[in-house]
C-alpha positions as a LaTeX table, in Angstrom:
\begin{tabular}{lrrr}
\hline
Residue & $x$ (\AA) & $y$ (\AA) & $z$ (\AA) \\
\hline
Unk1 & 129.04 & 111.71 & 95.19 \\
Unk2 & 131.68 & 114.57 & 95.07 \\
Unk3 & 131.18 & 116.99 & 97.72 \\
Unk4 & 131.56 & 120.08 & 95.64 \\
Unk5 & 128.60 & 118.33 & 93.69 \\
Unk6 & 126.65 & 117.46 & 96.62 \\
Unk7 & 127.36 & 121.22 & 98.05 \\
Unk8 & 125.94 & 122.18 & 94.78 \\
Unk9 & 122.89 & 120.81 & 95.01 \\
Unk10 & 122.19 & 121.39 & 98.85 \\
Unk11 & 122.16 & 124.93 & 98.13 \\
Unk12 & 120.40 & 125.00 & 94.60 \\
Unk13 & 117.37 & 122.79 & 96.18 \\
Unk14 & 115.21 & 123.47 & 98.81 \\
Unk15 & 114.79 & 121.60 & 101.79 \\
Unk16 & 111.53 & 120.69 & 101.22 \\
Unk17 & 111.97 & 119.17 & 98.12 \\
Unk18 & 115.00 & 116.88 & 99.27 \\
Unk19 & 112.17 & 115.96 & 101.97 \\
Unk20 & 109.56 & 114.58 & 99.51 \\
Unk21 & 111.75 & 112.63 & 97.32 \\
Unk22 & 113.16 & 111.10 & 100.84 \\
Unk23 & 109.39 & 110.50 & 101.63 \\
Unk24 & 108.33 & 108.96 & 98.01 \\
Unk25 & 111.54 & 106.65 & 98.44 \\
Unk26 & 110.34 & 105.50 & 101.62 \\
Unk27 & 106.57 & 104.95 & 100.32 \\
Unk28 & 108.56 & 103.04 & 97.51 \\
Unk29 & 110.18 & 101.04 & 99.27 \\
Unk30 & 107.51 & 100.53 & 101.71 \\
Unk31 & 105.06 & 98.73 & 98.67 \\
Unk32 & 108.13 & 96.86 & 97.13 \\
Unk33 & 108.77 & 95.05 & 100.09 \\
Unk34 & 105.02 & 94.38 & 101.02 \\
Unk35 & 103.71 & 97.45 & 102.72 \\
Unk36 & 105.20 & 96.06 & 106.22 \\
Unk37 & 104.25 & 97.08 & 109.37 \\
Unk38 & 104.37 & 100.31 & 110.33 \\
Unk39 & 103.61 & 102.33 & 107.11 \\
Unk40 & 105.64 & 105.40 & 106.25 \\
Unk41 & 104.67 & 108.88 & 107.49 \\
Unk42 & 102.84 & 109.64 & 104.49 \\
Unk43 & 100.80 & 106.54 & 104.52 \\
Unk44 & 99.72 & 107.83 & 108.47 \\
Unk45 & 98.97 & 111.22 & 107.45 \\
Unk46 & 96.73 & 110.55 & 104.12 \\
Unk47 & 94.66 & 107.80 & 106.85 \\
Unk48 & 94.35 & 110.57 & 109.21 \\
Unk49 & 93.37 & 113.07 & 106.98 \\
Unk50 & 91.03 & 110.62 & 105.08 \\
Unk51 & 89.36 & 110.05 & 109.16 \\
Unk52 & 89.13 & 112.99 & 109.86 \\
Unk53 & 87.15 & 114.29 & 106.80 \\
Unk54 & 85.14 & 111.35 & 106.37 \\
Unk55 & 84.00 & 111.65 & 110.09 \\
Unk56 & 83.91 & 115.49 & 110.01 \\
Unk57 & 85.98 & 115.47 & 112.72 \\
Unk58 & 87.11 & 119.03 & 113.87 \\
Unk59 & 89.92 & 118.85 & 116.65 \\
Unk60 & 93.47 & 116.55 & 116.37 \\
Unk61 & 95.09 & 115.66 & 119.47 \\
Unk62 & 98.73 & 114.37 & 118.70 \\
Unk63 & 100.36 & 112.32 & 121.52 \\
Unk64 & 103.75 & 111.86 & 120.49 \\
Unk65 & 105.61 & 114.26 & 117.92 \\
Unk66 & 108.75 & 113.89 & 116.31 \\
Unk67 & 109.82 & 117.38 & 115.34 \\
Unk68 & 105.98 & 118.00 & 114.75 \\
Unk69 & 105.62 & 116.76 & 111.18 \\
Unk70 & 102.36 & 115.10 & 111.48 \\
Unk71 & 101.11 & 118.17 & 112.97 \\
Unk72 & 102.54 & 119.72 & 109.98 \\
Unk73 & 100.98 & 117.48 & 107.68 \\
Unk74 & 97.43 & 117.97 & 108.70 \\
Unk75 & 97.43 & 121.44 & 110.36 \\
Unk76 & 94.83 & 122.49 & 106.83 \\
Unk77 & 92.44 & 119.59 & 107.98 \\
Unk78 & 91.54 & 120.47 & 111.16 \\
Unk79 & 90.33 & 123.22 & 113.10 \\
Unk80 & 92.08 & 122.11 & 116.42 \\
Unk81 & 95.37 & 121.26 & 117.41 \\
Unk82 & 96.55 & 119.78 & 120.15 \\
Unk83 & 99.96 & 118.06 & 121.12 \\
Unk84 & 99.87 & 116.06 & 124.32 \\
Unk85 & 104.31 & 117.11 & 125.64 \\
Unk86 & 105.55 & 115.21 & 127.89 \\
Unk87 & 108.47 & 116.43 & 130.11 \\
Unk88 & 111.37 & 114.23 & 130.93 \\
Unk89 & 113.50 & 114.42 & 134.38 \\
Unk90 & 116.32 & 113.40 & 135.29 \\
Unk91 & 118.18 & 112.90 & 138.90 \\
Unk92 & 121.32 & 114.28 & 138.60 \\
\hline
\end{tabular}
């Protein structure tokens, strides 16, 4: 694509947009090639939030984050957050 074109567009639509077709690609691709293992992020959150609710549970602990998008994606469905850091060192 023509970068004028693709300047265009980066500024015309939001961020979050660009991030949910990139996600419904992924899901795509994800059932066309026979939902392999491991599922794409929005196939975790929608089983977490689906848990969660169906066992009326109230707290989240998150052990691992990425940039914090799963705690993103189910922040509304629970009353509790926690994320679980971990801090690297290094011998220099």
């Amino acid at each position: 694509m023509n970068k004028k074109i693709r300047a265009f567009f980066k500024e015309i639509i939001p961020k979050t947009v660009v991030k949910r077709i990139r996600d419904e690609e992924a899901l795509l691709k994800w059932y066309l090639d026979g939902q392999p293992v491991p599922p794409p992020d929005l196939i975790k959150q929608k089983i977490i939030r689906k848990f969660g609710r169906k066992n009326k549970i109230k707290t989240f602990l998150e052990t691992g984050t990425a940039g914090g998008l799963m705690i993103k994606a189910v922040k509304n469905n629970f009353s509790k957050i926690f994320c679980k850091l971990e801090i690297l060192t290094a011998k220099i």
